[in-house]
VOGU-3710 file (C-alpha; in Angstrom, 3 decimals, decimal comma):
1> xxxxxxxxxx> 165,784/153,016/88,765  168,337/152,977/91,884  168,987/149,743/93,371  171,635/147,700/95,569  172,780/144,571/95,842  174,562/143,256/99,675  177,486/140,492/99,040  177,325/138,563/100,700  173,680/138,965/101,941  173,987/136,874/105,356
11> xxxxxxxxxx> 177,003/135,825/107,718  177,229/133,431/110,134  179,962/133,980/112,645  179,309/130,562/114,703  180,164/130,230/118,304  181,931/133,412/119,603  184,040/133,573/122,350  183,130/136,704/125,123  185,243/139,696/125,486  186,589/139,482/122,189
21> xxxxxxxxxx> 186,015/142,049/118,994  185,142/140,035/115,383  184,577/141,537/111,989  183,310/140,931/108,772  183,240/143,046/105,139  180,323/142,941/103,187  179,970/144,606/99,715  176,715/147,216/98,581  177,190/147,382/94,774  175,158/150,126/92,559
31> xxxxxxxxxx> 173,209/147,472/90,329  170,937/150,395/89,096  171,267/152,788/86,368  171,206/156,050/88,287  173,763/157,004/91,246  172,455/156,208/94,723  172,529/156,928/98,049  171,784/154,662/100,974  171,581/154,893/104,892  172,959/152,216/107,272
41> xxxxxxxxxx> 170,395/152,022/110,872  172,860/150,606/113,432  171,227/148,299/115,917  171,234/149,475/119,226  174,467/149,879/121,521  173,905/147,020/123,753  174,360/144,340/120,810  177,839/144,699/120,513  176,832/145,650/116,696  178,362/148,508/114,602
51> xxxxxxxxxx> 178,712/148,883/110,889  181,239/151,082/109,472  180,771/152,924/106,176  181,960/155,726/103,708  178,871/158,182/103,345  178,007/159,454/100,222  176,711/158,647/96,214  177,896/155,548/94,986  177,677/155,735/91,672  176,543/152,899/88,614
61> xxxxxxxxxx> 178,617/149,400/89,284  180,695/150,563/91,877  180,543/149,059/95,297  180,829/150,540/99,258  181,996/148,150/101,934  180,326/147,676/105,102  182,395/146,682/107,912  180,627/144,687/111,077  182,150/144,817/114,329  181,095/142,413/117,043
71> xxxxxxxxxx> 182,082/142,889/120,050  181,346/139,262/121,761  178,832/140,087/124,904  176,827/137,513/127,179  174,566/140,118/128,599  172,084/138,179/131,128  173,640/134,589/130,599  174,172/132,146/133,171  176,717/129,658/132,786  176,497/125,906/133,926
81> xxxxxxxxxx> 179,298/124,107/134,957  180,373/124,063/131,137  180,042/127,336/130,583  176,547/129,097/128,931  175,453/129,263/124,927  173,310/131,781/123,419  172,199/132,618/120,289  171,090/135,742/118,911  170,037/136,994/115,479  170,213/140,634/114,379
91> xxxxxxxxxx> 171,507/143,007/111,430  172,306/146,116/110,166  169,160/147,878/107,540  170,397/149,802/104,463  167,605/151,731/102,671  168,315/153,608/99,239  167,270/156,896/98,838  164,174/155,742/97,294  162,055/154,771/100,481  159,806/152,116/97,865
101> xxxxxxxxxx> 163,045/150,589/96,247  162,403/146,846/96,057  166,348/146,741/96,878  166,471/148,278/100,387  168,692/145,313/101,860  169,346/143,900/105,095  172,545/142,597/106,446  171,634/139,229/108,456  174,203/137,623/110,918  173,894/135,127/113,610
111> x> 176,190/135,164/116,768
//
């Protein structure tokens, strides 16, 4: 069986200030007892969202690290006097190469 594990599984970056670039690491360990492969789906360009990754097998207990790049945009927000707060909630899917894998995982983070 081929499975995966995400460390940690969800981020919350908090309040982010626009025009600026923030990153995070997160960990996919092999918790199965076959090598695996997995995919990373980027969201779409006009998030601000990219995850970084080595392609390839990662074999039994070893671990791949995902990097997340934000780069702060306030696409369609008006600001008051004090200035304008949104929140929005997207991530970054990783499926395994077996398409039924109770372990596909999802990266979660909050901007």
């Amino acid at each position: 069986s081929r499975a995966f594990e995400v460390y940690p599984d969800c981020v919350e970056f908090g309040v982010l200030k626009e025009g600026y670039m923030y990153r995070n690491t997160f960990l996919l360990k092999n918790i199965g007892v076959d090598v695996g492969r997995f995919k990373i789906t980027q969201p779409p360009p006009a998030t601000g969202i990219k995850a970084s990754f080595q392609p390839g097998p990662l074999a039994v207990g070893m671990s791949a690290r995902i990097i997340v790049d934000i780069y702060a945009v306030a696409v369609g927000v008006e600001g008051g006097k004090d200035g304008a707060e949104a929140g929005v909630a997207s991530g970054v899917k990783i499926v395994s190469d077996r398409p039924n894998s109770a372990h596909n995982g999802h990266l979660s983070y909050i901007q």
